[in-house]
C-alpha positions in Angstrom: 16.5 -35.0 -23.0 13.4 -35.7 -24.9 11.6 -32.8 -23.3 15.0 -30.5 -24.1 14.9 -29.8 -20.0 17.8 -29.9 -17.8 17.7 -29.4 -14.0 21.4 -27.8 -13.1 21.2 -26.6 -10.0 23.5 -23.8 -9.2 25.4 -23.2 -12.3 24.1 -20.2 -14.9 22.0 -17.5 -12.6 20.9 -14.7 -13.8 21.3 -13.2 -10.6 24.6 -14.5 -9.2 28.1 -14.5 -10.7 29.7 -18.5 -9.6 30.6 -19.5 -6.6 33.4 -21.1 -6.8 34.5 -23.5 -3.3 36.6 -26.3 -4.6 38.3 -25.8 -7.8 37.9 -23.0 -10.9 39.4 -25.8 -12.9 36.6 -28.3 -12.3 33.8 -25.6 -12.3 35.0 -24.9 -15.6 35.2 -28.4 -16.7 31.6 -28.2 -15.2 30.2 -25.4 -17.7 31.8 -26.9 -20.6 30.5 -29.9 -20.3 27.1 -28.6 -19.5 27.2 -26.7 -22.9 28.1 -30.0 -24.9 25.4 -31.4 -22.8 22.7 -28.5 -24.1 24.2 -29.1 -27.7 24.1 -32.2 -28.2 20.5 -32.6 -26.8 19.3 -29.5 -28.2 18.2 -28.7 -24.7 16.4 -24.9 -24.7 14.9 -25.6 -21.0 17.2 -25.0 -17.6 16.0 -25.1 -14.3 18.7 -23.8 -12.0 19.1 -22.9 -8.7 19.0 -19.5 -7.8 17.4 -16.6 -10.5 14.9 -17.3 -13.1 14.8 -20.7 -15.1 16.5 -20.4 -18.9 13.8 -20.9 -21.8 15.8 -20.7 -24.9 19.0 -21.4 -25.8 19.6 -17.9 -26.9 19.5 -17.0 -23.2 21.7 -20.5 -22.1 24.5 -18.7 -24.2 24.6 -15.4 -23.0 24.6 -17.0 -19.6 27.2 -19.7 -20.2 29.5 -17.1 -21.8 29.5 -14.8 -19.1 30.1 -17.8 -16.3 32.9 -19.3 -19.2 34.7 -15.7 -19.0 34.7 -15.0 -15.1 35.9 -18.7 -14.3 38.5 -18.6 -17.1 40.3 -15.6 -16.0 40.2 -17.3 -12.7 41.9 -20.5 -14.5 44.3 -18.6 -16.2 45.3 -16.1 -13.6 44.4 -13.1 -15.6 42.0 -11.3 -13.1 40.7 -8.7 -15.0 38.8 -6.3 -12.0 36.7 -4.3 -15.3 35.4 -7.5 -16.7 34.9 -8.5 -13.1 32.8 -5.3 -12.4 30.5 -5.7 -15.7 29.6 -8.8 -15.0 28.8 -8.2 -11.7 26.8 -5.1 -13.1 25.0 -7.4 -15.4 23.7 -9.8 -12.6 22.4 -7.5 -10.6 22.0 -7.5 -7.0 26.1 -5.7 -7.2 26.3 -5.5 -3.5 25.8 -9.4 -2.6 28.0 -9.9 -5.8 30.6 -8.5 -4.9 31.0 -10.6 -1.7 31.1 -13.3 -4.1 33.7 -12.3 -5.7 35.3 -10.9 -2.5 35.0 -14.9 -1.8 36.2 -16.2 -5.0 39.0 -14.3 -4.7 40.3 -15.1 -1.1 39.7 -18.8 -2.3 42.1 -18.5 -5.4 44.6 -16.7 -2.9 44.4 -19.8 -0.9 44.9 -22.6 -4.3 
């Protein structure tokens, strides 16, 4: 915290929409608390997993809103396929993307 730098691993890519293996409701939990974290520390620095590292915190919003709204229509069961799509469109890399969500998707059928 005193150097505002958080290591998070696999949550907030730019390049991949979450993948979700054991529960929407915890992943969410996940991302909420990571943004009380990034609050209350006044953390601007993200290392993640997979896509570029975050720098500011004007770019750990846009990416925590986007990850917020595709696992919360997950949690609420309002699958919106056009919301879906544009945040697929905004990662990039639409064709791996889509298997993710194809993945998501067969999970939630599952729950």
């Amino acid at each position: 915290p005193s150097q505002q730098l958080c290591i998070i691993g696999d949550y907030l890519s730019n390049i991949e929409i979450p993948m979700v293996e054991h529960s929407f409701g915890e992943y969410l939990e996940t991302l909420r608390l990571l943004g009380k974290i990034a609050e209350k520390y006044n953390i601007s620095r993200f290392i993640i997993g997979h896509g570029d590292y975050i720098s500011t915190q004007k770019e750990f919003k846009k990416r925590w809103e986007a990850d917020i709204r595709y696992v919360s229509m997950f949690v609420s069961g309002l699958i919106e396929d056009s919301v879906c799509k544009r945040i697929i469109s905004e990662k990039g890399f639409e064709e791996e993307n889509h298997k993710i969500h194809q993945k998501n998707m067969d999970f939630y059928s599952i729950k």
